[in-house]
C-alpha positions in Angstrom: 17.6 -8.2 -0.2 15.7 -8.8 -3.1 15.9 -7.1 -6.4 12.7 -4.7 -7.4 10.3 -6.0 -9.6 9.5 -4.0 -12.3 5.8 -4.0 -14.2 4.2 -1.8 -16.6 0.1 -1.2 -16.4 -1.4 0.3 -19.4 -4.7 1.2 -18.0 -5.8 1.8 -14.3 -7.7 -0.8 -14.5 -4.8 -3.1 -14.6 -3.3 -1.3 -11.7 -6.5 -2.2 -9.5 -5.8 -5.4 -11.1 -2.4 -5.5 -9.1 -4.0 -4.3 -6.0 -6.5 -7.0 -6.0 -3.9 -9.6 -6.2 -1.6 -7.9 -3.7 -4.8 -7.3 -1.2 -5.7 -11.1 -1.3 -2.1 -11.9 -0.4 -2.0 -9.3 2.5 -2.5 -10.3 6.5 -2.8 -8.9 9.2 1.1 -7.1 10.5 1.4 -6.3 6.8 3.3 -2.8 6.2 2.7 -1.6 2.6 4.5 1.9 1.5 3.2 3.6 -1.7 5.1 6.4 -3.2 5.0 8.4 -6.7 4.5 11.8 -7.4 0.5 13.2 -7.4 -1.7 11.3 -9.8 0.8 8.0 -10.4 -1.8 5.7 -9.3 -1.7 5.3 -5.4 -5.1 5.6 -4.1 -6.4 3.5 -7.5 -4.2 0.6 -6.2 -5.1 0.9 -2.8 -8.6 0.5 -4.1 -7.5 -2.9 -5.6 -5.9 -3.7 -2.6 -9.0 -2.8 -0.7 -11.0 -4.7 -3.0 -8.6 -7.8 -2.9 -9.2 -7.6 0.8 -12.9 -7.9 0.6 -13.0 -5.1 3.3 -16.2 -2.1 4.1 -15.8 1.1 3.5 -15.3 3.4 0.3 -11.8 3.5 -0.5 -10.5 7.6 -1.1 -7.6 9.6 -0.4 -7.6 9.9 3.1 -5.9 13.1 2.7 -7.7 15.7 5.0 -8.6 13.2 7.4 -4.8 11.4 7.3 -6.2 7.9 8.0 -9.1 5.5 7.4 -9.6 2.4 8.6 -11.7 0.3 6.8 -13.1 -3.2 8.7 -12.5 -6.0 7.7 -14.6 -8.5 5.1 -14.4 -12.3 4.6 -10.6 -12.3 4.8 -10.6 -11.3 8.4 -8.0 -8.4 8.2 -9.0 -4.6 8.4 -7.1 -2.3 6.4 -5.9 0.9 7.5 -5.2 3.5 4.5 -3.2 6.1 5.7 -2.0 9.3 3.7 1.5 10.9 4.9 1.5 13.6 2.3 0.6 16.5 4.8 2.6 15.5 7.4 5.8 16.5 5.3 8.5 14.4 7.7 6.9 15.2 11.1 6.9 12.3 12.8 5.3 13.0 15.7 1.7 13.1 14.0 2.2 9.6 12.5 2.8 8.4 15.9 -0.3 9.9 17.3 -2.1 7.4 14.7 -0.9 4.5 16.7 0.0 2.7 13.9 2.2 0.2 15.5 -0.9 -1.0 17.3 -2.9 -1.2 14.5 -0.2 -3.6 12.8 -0.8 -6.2 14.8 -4.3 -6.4 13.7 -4.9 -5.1 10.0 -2.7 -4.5 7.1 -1.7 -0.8 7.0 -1.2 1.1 3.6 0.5 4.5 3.7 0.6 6.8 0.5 3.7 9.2 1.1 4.9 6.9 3.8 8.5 6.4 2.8 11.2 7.9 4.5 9.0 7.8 8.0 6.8 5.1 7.9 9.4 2.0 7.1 10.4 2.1 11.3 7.1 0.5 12.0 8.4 -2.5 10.7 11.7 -4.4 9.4 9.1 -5.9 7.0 7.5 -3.9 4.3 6.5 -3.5 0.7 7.4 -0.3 -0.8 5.7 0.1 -4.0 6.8 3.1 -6.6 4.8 4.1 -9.3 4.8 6.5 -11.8 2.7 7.6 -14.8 4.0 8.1 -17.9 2.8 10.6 -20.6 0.8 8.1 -22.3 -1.1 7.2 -19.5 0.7 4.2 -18.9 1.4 3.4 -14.8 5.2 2.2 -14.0 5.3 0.1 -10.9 8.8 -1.0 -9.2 8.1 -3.0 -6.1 11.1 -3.2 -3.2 10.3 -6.1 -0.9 12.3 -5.7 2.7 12.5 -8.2 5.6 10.3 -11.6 5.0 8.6 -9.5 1.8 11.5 -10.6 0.4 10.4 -14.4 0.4 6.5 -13.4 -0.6 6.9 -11.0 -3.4 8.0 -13.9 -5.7 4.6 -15.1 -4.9 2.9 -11.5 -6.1 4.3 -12.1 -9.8 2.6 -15.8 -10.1 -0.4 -14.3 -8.6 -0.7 -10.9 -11.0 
């Protein structure tokens, strides 16, 4: 395994600025996990990462609703944002999502994802964040499976 990659992002801007460069690397079979605690930054970079992706679709917490899929744009992949937060561990509702299916075909983000969503794939991203007092966003990324080979690629790209 890889070591994490540490960055620091002093404004949210910079952290959409992340998501934009990790969206344009993402494909279709891509497994991204977000964690943090509430307000770290997760659904600002899945806005980048949306963005980055060039796909439709208004990027929000899909907290209420548990998933959105958004379709794809010039890159060809959809992106599915999914939010575990209200499923607190019960798995059985993220596999009424079908999101193995949908991995085939888009790249699938999940905010609150770790700790049930990693079995959908030997290969994932998961990407901690944290904000600090001063407003400044942490961000430690833990590459598994072939992430491992492309997160190199992520620091050139950022």
């Amino acid at each position: 395994m890889v070591a994490a990659l540490s960055f620091v992002f002093p404004t949210p801007d910079d952290t959409m600025d992340f998501g934009r460069a990790l969206g344009r690397a993402l494909r279709a079979g891509d497994l991204v996990l977000l964690a943090g605690p509430l307000g770290a930054g997760k659904t600002t970079l899945t806005r980048g990462i949306a963005d980055g992706l060039g796909v439709g679709g208004r990027v929000s917490s899909p907290t209420f609703v548990l998933a959105r899929v958004h379709p794809a744009g010039p890159a060809g992949v959809p992106l599915v944002h999914v939010d575990a937060y209200r499923l607190g561990g019960d798995l059985s509702q993220l596999d009424d999502l079908d999101l193995d299916t949908d991995l085939e075909r888009s790249a699938i983000v999940v905010e609150w994802g770790e700790g049930s969503a990693e079995r959908l794939s030997d290969d994932y991203l998961v990407v901690r964040l944290d904000r600090r007092e001063d407003d400044v966003r942490e961000m430690t990324l833990e590459p598994h499976g072939t992430w491992a080979d492309r997160t190199p690629d992520l620091v050139e790209m950022s």
